[in-house]
DRENGUSE-792112 format. One line per field, with one value per residue: residue number from 1; residue in one letter; x, y, z of N, C-alpha, C, O, CB in turn. Coordinates in Angstrom, 2 decimals. Glycine has a CB too. Layout:
i: (NUM; ...) $
aa: (A; ...) $
n_c1: (X; ...) $
n_c2: (Y; ...) $
n_c3: (Z; ...) $
ca_c1: (X; ...) $
ca_c2: (Y; ...) $
ca_c3: (Z; ...) $
c_c1: (X; ...) $
c_c2: (Y; ...) $
c_c3: (Z; ...) $
o_c1: (X; ...) $
o_c2: (Y; ...) $
o_c3: (Z; ...) $
cb_c1: (X; ...) $
cb_c2: (Y; ...) $
cb_c3: (Z; ...) $
//
This chain:
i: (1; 2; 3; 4; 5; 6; 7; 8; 9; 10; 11; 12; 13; 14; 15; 16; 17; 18; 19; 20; 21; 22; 23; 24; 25; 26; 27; 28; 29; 30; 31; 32; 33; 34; 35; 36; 37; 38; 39; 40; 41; 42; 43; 44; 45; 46; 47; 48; 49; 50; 51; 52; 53; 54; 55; 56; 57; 58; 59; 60; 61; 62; 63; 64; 65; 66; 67; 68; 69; 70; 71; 72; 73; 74; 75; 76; 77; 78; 79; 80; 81; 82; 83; 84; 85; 86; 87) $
aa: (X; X; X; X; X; X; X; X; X; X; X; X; X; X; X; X; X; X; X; X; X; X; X; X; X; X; X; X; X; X; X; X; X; X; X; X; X; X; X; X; X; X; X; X; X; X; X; X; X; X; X; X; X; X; X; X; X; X; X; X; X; X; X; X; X; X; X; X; X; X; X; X; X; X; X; X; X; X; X; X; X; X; X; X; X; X; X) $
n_c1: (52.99; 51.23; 51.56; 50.18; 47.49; 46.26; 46.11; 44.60; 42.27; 41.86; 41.54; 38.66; 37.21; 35.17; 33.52; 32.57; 34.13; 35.97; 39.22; 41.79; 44.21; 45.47; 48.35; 50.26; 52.47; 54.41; 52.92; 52.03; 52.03; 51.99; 53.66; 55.64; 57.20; 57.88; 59.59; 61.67; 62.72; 64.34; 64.54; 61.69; 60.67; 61.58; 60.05; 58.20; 58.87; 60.02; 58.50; 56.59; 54.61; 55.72; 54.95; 53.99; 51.63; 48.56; 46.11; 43.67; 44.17; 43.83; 41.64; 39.47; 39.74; 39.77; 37.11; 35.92; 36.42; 34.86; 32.42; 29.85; 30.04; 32.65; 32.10; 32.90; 35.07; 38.32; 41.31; 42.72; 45.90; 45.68; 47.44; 48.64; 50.38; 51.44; 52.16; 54.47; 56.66; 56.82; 59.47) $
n_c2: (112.21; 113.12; 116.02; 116.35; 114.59; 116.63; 118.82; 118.26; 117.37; 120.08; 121.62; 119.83; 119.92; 122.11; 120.87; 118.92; 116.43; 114.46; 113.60; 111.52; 109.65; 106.48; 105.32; 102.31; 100.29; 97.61; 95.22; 91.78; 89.85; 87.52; 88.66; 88.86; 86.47; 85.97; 87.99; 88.24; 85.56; 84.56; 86.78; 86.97; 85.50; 87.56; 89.82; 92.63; 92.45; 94.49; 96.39; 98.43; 96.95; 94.29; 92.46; 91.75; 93.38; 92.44; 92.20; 92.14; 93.91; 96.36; 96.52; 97.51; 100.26; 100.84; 100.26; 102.19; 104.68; 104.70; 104.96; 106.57; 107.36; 108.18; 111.19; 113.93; 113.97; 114.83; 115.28; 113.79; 111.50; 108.20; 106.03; 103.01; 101.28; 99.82; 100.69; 101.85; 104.64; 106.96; 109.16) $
n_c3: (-22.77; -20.74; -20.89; -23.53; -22.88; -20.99; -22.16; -24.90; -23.34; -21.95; -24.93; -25.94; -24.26; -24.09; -26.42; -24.95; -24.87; -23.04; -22.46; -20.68; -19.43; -19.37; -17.85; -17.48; -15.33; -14.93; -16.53; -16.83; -19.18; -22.08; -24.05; -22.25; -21.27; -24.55; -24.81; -23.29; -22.25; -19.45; -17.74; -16.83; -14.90; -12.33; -13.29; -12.82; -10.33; -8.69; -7.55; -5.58; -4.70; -5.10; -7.11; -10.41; -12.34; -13.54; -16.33; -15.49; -13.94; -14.94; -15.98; -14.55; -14.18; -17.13; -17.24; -15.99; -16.51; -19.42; -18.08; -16.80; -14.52; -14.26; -15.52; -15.08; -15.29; -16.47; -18.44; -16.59; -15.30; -14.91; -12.95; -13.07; -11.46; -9.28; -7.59; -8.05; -8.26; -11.17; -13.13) $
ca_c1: (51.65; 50.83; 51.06; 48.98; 45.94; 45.95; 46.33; 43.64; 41.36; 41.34; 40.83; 37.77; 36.25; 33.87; 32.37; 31.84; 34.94; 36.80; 40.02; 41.90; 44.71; 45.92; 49.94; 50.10; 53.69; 54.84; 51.57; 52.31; 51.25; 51.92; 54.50; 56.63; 58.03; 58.28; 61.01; 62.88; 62.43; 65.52; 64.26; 60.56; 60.85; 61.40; 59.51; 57.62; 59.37; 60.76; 57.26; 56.24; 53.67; 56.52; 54.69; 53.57; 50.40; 47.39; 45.69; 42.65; 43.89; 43.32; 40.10; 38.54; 40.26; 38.90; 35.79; 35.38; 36.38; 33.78; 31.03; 29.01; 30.81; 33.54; 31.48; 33.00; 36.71; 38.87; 42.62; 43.56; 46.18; 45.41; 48.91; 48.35; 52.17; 52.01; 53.37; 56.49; 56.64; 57.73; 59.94) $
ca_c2: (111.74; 113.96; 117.27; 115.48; 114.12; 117.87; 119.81; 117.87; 117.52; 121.57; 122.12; 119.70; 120.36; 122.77; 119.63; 117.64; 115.26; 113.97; 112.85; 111.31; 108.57; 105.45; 104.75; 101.18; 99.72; 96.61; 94.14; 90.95; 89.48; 86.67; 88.57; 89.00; 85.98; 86.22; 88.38; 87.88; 84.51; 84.65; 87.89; 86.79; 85.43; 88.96; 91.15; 93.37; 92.10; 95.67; 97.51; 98.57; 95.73; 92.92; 91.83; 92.86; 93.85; 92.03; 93.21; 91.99; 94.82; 97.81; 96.53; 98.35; 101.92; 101.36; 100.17; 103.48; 106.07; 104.08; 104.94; 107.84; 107.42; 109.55; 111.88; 115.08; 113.71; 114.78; 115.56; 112.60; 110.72; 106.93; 105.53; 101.35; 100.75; 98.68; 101.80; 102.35; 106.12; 107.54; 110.73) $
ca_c3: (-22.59; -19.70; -21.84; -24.57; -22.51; -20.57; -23.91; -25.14; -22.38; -21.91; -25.91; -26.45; -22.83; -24.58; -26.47; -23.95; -25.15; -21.97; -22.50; -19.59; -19.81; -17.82; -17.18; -16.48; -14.90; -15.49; -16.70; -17.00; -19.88; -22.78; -24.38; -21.54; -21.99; -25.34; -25.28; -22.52; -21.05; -18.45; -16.94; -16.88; -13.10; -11.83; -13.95; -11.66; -8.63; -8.46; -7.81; -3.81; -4.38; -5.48; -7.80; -12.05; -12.90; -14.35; -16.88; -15.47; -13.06; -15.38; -16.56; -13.85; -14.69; -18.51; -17.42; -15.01; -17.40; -20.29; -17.69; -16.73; -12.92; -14.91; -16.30; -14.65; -14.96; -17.83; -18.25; -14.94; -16.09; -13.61; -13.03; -12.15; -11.47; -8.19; -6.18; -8.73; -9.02; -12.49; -12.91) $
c_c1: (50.86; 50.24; 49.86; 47.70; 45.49; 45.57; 44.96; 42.31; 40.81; 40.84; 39.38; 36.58; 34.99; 32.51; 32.03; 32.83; 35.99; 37.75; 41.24; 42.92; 45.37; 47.79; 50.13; 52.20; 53.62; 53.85; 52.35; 51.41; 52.37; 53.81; 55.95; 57.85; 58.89; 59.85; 61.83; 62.66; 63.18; 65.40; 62.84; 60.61; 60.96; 60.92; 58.28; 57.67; 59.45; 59.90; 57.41; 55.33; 54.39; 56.15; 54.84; 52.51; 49.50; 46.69; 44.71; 42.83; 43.81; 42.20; 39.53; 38.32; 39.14; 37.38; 35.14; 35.73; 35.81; 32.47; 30.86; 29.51; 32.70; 33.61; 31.97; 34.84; 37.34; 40.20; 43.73; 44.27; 46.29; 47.45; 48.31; 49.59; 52.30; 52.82; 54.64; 55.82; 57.39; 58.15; 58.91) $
c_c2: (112.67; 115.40; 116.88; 115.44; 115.75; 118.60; 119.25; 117.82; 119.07; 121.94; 121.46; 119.55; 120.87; 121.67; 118.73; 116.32; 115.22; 113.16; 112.64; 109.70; 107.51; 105.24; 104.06; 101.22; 98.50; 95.62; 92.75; 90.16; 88.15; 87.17; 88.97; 88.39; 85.51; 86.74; 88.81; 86.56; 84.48; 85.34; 87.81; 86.83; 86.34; 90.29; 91.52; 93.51; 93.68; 96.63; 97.69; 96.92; 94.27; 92.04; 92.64; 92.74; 92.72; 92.41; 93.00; 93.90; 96.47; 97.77; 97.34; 99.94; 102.05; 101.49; 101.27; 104.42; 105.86; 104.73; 106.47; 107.60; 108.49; 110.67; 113.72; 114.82; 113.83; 115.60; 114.79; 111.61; 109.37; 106.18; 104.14; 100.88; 100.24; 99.91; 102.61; 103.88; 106.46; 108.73; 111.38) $
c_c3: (-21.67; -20.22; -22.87; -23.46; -21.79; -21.46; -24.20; -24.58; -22.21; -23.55; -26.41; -25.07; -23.51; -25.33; -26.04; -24.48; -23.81; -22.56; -20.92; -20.36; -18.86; -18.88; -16.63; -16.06; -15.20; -15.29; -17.49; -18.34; -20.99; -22.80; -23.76; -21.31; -23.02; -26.31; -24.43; -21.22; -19.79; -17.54; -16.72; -15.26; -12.22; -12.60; -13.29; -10.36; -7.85; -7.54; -6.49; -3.64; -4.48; -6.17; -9.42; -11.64; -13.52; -15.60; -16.87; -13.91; -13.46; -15.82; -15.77; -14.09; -16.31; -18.26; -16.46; -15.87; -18.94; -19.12; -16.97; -15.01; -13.50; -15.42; -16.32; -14.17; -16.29; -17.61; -16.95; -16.41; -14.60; -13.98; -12.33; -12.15; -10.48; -7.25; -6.66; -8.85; -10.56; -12.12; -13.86) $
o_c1: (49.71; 49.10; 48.69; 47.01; 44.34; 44.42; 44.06; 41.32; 39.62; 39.77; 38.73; 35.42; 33.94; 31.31; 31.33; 32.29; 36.82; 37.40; 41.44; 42.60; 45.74; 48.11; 50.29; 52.98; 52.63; 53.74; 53.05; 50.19; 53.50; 54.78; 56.99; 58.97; 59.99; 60.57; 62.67; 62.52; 62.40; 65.88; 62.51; 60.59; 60.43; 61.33; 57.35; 57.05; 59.04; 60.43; 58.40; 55.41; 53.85; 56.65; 55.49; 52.27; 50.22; 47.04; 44.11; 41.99; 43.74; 41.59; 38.86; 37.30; 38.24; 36.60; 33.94; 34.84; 36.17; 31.41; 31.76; 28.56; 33.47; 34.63; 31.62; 35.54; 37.00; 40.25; 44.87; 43.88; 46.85; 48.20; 47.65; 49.86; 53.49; 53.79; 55.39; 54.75; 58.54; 57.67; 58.89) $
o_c2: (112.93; 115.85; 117.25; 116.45; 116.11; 119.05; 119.89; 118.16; 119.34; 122.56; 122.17; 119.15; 120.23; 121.59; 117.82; 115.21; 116.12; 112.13; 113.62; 108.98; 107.78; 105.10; 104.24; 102.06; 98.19; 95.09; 92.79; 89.99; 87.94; 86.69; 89.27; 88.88; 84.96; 86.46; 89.67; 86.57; 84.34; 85.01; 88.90; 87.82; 86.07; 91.45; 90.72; 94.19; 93.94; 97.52; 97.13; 96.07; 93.25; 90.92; 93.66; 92.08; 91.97; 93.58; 93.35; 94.58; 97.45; 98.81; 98.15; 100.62; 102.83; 102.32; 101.22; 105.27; 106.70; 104.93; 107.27; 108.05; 109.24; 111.25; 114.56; 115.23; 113.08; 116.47; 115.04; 111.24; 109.61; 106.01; 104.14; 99.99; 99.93; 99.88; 103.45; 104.18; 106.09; 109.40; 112.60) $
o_c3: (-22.03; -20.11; -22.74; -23.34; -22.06; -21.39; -23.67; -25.23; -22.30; -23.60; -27.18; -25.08; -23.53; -25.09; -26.48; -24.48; -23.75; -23.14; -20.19; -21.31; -17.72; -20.06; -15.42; -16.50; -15.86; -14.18; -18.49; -18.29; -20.57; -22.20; -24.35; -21.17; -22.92; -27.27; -24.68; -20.00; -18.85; -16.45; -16.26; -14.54; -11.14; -12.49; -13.23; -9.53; -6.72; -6.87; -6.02; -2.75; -4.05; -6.15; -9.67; -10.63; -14.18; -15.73; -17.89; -13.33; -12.72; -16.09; -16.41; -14.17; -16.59; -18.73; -16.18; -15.84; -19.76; -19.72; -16.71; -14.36; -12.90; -15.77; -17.15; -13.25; -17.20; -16.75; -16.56; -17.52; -13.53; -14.94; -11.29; -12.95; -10.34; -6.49; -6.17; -9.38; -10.82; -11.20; -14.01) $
cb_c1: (51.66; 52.05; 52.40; 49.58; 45.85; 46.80; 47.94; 43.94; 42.00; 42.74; 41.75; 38.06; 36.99; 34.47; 32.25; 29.73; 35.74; 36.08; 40.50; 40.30; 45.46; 44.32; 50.65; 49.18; 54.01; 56.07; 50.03; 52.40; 50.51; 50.65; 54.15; 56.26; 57.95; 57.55; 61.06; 63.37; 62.62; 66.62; 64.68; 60.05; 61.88; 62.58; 59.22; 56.80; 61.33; 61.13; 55.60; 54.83; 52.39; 56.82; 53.53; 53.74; 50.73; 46.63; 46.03; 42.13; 44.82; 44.00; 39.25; 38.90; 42.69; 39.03; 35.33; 36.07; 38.03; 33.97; 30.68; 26.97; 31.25; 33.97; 30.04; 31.67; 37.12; 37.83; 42.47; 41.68; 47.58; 43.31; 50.33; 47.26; 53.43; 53.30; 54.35; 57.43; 57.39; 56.97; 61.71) $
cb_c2: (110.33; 114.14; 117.82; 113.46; 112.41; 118.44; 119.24; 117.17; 116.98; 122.71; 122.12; 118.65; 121.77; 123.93; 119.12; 117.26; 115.41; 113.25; 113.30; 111.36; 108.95; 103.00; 105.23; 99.27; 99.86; 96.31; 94.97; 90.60; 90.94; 86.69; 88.88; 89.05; 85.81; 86.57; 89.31; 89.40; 83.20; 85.04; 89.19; 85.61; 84.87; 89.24; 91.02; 93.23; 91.20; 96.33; 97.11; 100.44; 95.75; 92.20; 91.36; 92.45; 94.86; 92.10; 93.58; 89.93; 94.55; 98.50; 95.20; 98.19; 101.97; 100.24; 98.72; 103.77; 106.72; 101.97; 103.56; 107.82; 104.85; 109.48; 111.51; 115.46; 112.10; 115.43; 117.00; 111.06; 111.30; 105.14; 106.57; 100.00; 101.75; 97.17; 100.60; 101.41; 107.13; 107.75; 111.15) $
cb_c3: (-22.05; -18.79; -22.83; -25.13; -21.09; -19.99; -25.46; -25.30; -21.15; -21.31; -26.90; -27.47; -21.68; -25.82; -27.09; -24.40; -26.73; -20.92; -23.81; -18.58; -20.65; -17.43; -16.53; -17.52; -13.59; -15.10; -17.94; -15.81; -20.52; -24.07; -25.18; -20.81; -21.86; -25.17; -26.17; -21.81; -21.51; -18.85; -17.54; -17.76; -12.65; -11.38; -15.52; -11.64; -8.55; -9.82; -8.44; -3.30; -5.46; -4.62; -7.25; -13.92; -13.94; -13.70; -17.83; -15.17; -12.12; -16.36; -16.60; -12.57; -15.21; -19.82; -17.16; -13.43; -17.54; -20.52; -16.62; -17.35; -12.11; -15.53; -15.87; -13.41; -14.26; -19.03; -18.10; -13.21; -17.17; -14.30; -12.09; -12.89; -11.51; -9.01; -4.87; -11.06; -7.97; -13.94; -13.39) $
//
């Protein structure tokens, strides 16, 4: 994903196409329990924050790289993981 949104970001720079991508961590959502009810109770426990995610808590990320407050940002990839680092 990283190579991708960079790669991309540097070849359509010239037309004014910003690409830029978010890397959430563990968002809590519907189908979490879905498919693993048993392990639901600690899913996102793990994070720095001890909690999961929202996904009222990436709305903000989409709704900042949708608006002209991003306008001069392209190839960031936003990580919302609660603190977890990825390798």
């Amino acid at each position: 994903m990283v190579t991708l949104t960079k790669g991309l970001a540097k070849l359509l720079a010239e037309q004014g196409i910003r690409v830029n991508s978010v890397a959430p961590g563990p968002i809590w959502t519907p189908l979490v329990v879905q498919e693993d009810a048993d392990s639901a109770p600690q899913f996102g426990q793990d994070t720095p924050l001890g909690r999961p995610g929202q996904p009222a808590d990436l709305a903000a990320t989409y709704v900042l790289l949708a608006s002209a407050d991003s306008s001069y940002t392209t190839g960031a990839i936003y990580a919302i993981t609660g603190g977890e680092l990825t390798a």
